[in-house]
C-alpha positions, 0 to 999 in steps of 0.5 A: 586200703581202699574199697574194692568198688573201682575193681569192677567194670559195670560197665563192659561186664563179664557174664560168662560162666567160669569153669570151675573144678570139681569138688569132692563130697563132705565127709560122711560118717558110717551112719551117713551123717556129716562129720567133717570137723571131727574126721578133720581132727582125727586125721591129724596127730597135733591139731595145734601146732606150737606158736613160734615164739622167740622167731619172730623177725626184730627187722623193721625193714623186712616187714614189707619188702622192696616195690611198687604197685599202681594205686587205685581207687580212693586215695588214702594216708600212709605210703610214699607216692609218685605222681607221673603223667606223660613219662614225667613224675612229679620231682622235688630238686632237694637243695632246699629247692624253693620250687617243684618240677617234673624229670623223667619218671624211672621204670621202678620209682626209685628216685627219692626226689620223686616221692611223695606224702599226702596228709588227708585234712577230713577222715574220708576225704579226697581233700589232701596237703602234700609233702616230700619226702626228701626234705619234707617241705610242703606243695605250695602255691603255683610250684612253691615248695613251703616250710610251713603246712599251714601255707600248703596248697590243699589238692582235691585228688579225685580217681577218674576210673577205667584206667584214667588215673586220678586228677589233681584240683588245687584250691583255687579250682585249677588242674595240676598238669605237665608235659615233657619238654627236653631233660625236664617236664613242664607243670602248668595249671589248667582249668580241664582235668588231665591224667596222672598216675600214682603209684604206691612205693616201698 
């Protein structure tokens, strides 16, 4: 998980007093003396209630369930990610495809073709290697897909704030960008950072 630094807004901030309900006194006890704890127990026939072990689920797959949430802030490890930008995603054709494009994004992120992994190569920072996870072969250089991580072209993957998505700077100092042309986007490499929206997939 990220910080929580890129939720606010510093600058359009909100000073507006919120309403807020009315909250009923501490317990007291007859000598006027705060007893919250204890009248809390008091209240309640078992105070610990028994552990349900034997219940628990054996179901890896229910641990989390089916979705998708658009990330925000620093980007970390762990997750399937999409990356999107003008209605296009990021797509590995699979086949043992040798090169990376870009389809039409689904409204639900389904498409495995589309999914993602980063590998972070220094703890904490926004430098990454990326791999899919269709077949597992790696982003190399221009729209290669590799074999290979030690040939993987490394992303500095920076999130840009208010609602501007991240941009993503290979190693060479060019920009990851496509546009849509037809049935398929177009990737290009530009020297100025354009928009792309990640979203995090279950």
């Amino acid at each position: 998980m990220s910080d929580l630094t890129n939720a606010f807004d510093f600058s359009a901030p909100d000073l507006s007093i919120p309403n807020l309900p009315d909250a009923p006194a501490p317990h007291k006890n007859a000598k006027g003396q705060y007893d919250g704890s204890s009248y809390c127990e008091s209240s309640y026939a078992v105070t610990q209630p028994p552990v349900p072990y034997g219940n628990q689920s054996t179901c890896v797959s229910c641990l989390s369930e089916t979705g998708f949430k658009p990330v925000c802030g620093a980007l970390t490890e762990g997750r399937y990610l999409t990356f999107e930008s003008n209605g296009y995603a990021l797509t590995n054709p699979g086949q043992n495809s040798p090169y990376f494009t870009a389809t039409k994004a689904t409204a639900d992120h389904s498409c495995m073709n589309q999914r993602w992994v980063v590998h972070q190569l220094a703890p904490d920072g926004d430098v990454f290697i990326i791999s899919s996870a269709v077949d597992g072969l790696y982003v190399g250089n221009l729209t290669s897909l590799r074999n290979n991580s030690g040939i993987a072209e490394q992303y500095s993957i920076q999130f840009l704030g208010n609602g501007n998505g991240y941009s993503m700077q290979n190693q060479n100092g060019s920009y990851l960008t496509f546009a849509s042309m037809g049935v398929d986007g177009v990737i290009s490499f530009t020297s100025a950072a354009s928009s792309l929206f990640l979203f995090s997939v279950t």
